[in-house]
TISE-134674 format. One line per 10 residues: for each residue x, y, z of C-alpha. Coordinates in steps of 0.2 Angstrom, whole numbers, padded with zeros to 4 digits. Layout:
BEGIN
X Y Z ~ ...
END
This chain:
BEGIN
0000 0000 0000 ~ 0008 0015 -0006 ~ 0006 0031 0006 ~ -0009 0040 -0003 ~ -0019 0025 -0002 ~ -0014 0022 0016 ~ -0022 0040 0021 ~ -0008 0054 0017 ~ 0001 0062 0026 ~ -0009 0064 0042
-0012 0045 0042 ~ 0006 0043 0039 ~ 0011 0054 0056 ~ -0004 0044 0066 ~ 0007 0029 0064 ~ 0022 0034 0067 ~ 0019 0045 0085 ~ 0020 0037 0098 ~ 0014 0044 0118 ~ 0031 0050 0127
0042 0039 0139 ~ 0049 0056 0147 ~ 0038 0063 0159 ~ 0047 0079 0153 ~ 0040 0078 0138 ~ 0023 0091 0136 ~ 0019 0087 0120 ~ 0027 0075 0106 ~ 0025 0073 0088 ~ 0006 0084 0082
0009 0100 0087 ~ 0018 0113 0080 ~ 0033 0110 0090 ~ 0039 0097 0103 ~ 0039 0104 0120 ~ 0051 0099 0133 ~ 0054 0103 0153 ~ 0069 0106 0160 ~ 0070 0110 0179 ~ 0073 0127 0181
0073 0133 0164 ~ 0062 0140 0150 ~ 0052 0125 0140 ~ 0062 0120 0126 ~ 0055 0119 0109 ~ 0058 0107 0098 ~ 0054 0109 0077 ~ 0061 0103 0062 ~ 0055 0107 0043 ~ 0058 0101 0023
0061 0111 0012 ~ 0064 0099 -0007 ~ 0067 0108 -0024 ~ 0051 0106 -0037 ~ 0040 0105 -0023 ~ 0042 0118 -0011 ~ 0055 0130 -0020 ~ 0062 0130 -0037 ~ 0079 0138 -0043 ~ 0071 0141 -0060
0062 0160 -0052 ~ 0068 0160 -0032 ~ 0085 0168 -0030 ~ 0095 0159 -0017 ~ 0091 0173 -0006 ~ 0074 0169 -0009 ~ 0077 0151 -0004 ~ 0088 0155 0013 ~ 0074 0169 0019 ~ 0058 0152 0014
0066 0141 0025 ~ 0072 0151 0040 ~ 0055 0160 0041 ~ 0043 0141 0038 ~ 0053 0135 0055 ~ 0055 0154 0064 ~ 0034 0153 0061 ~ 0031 0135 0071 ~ 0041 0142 0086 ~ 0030 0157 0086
0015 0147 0084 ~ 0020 0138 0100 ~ 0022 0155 0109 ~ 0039 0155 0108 ~ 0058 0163 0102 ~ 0071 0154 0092 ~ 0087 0150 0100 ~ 0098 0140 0090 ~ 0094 0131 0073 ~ 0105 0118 0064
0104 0116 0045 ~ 0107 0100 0034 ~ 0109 0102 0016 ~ 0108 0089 0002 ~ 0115 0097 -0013 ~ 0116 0093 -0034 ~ 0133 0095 -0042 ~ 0125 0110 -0050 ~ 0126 0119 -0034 ~ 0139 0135 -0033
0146 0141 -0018 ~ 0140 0159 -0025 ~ 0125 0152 -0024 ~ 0127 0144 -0006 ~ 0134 0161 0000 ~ 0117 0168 -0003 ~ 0105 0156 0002 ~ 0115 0156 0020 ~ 0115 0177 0019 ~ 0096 0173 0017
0095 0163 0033 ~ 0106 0174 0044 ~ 0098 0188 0039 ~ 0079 0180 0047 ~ 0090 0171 0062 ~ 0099 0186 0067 ~ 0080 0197 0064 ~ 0074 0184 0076 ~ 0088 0183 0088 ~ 0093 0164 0082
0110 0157 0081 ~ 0114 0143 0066 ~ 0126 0133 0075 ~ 0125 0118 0063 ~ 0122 0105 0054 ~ 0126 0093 0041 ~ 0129 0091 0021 ~ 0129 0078 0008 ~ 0126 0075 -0010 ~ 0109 0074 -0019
0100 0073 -0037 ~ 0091 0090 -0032 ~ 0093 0101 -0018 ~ 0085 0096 0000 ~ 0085 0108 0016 ~ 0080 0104 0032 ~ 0082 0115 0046 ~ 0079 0109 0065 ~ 0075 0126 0077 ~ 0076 0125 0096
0066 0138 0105 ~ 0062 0143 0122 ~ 0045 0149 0130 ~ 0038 0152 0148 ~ 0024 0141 0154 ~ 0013 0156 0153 ~ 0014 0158 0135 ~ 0013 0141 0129 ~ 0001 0136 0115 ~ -0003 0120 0109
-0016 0114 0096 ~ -0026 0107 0112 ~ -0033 0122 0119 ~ -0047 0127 0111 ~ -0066 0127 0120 ~ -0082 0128 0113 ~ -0087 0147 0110 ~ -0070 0155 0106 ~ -0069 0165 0092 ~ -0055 0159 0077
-0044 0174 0072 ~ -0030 0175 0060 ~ -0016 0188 0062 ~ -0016 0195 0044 ~ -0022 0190 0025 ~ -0021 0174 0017 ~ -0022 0165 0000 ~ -0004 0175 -0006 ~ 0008 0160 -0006 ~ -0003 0150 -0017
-0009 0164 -0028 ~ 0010 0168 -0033 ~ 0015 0150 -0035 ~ 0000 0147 -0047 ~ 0007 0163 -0059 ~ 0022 0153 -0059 ~ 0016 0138 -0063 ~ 0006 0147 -0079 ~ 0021 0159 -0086 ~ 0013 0171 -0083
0024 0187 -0084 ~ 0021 0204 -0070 ~ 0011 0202 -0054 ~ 0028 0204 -0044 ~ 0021 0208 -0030 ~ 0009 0192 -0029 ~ 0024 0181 -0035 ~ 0034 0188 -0019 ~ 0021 0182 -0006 ~ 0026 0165 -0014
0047 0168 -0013 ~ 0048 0178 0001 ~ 0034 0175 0015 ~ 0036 0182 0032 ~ 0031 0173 0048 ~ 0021 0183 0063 ~ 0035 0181 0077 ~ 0036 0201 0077 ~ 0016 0200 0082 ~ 0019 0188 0095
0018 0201 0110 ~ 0001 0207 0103 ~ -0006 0190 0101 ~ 0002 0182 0115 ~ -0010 0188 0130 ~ -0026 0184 0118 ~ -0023 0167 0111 ~ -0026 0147 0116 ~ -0025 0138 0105 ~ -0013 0145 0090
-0004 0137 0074 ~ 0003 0145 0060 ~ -0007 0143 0043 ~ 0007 0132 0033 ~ -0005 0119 0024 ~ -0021 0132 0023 ~ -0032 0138 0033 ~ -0046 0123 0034 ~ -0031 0112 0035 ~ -0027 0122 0052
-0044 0123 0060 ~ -0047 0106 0058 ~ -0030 0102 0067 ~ -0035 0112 0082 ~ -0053 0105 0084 ~ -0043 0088 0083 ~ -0033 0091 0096 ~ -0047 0099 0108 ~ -0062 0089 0100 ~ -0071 0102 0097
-0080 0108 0079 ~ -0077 0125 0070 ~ -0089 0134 0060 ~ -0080 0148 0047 ~ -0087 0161 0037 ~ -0081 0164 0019 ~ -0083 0182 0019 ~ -0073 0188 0035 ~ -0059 0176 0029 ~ -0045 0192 0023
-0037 0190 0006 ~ -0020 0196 0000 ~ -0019 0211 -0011 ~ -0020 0206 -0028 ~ -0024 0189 -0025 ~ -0043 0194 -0033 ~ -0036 0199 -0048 ~ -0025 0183 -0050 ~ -0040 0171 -0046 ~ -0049 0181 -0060
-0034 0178 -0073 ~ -0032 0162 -0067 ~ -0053 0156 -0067 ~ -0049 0152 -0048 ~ -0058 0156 -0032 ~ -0046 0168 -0022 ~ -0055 0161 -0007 ~ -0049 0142 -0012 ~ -0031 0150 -0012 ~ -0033 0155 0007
-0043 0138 0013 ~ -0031 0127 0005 ~ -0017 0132 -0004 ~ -0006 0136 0015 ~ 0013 0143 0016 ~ 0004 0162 0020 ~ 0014 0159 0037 ~ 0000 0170 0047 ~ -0006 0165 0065 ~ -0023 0156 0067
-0028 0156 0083 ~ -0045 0154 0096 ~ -0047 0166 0111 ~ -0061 0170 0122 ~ -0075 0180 0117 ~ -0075 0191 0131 ~ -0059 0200 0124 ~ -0068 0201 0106 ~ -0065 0220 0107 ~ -0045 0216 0108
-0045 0204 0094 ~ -0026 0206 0085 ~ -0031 0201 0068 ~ -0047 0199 0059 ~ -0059 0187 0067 ~ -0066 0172 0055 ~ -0077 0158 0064 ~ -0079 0152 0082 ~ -0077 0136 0088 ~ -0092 0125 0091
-0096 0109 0101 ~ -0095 0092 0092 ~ -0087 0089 0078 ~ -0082 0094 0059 ~ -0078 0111 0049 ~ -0089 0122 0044 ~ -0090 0135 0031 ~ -0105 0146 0028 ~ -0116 0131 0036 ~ -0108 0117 0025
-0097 0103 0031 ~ -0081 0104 0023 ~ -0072 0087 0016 ~ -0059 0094 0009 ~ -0044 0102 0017 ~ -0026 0109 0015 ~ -0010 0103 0007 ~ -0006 0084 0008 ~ 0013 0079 0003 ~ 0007 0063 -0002
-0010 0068 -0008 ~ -0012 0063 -0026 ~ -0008 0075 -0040 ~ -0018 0081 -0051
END
């Protein structure tokens, strides 16, 4: 059985987690992060992401700048959406023989420049050879008790807010994938996305549950409501959309709103906080979280979700 027909990708990480021997260990494999106790320290955080030529960059229109500040920023964000700072990160390459140390000068300039932003230290990592080019960067990050957020702490009657506008990332890739010449400033929410660690003090006091929108927004409702067992209900119209992205989906004959619900890599903050600090909402507020089960949008049960790396292509 070949992983697509096994389930994907979630199905795939199901069966490989296992609960924690440590009694150290706050949360394991299905958050954002790891989260790890040490006596009289900060939690430790724990994250490591991918990053593989042809599927999440391509050389052919990202600069290797481009590619350094992507896969930096895709790690800084899951720290962030555990509450947290960056510490330390450690980066293994796997390279073609194409590969120029110009070019590997700047795809590391493009990763200092988001560690040192954030106040994160590269202190390693590993190399070796490949028929295309592989990254995979593991980030370790701090955060207090206080400001932890996992997945699980969602209750029914929150409200869902996201920190800024979505649908970007997918909107730029898909002009890529067309040919489709101008739109540089779409095409740059694809190469160059930005996480929401810089909004992390504004967020911080409001949100419980929190993850940062990587695989689309429906794809990151349903992973909280998982993890709390709770249900969501969305509405289509509060949803904010990137500038431009309308006039893309129109070229394109898309709907922008599919670009925001499943097309991920925007790198905002979706989060659940109390409705009694509505007025203090950081973001723009797009659902609430319901008992039961499911997500909805506009009253309709949603079957579909976000990106799937071993979803079937279409």
């Amino acid at each position: 059985m070949n992983l697509r027909e096994f389930g994907g990708e979630r199905a795939l990480i199901r069966r490989l987690a296992r609960l924690p021997k440590s009694k150290n260990i706050i949360a394991g494999i299905g958050d954002d992060c790891a989260v790890v106790e040490r006596t009289g320290s900060p939690l430790q955080l724990y994250t490591v992401d991918m990053l593989v030529e042809g599927d999440h960059f391509s050389r052919v229109y990202f600069t290797p700048y481009d590619i350094g500040i992507k896969a930096m920023e895709s790690n800084v964000s899951d720290i962030a959406a555990s509450g947290g700072r960056a510490v330390y990160g450690l980066v293994s390459l796997a390279l073609p023989d194409d590969i120029t140390v110009e070019f590997l000068d700047e795809f590391y300039r493009g990763m200092r420049d988001v560690a040192d932003h954030y106040g994160c230290e590269i202190v390693g990592g590993d190399t070796t050879h490949a028929g295309h080019m592989v990254i995979s960067i593991t980030l370790i990050g701090e955060v207090s008790r206080a400001h932890l957020k996992l997945r699980s702490m969602a209750e029914p009657g929150d409200l869902i807010v996201v920190s800024g506008r979505l649908g970007g990332a997918a909107a730029g890739l898909r002009l890529f994938q067309n040919g489709i010449a101008g739109y540089a400033e779409v095409k740059r929410f694809h190469t160059a996305p930005h996480c929401r660690m810089d909004q992390l003090d504004c967020i911080l006091p409001l949100a419980k549950a929190m993850e940062d929108v990587s695989d689309g927004l429906a794809s990151e409702v349903r992973n909280i409501c998982e993890a709390s067992g709770v249900g969501a209900r969305l509405d289509k119209n509060s949803i904010p959309l990137c500038e431009g992205i309308v006039e893309t989906a129109a070229l394109l004959g898309d709907d922008p709103y599919e670009y925001a619900l499943y097309g991920g890599e925007d790198f905002e903050l979706v989060y659940t906080m109390s409705p009694a600090k509505r007025v203090h909402a950081y973001g723009t507020i797009v659902g609430e979280i319901i008992a039961g089960s499911g997500v909805f949008l506009d009253g309709r049960k949603l079957e579909r979700f976000g990106y799937d790396h071993f979803a079937e292509r279409g």
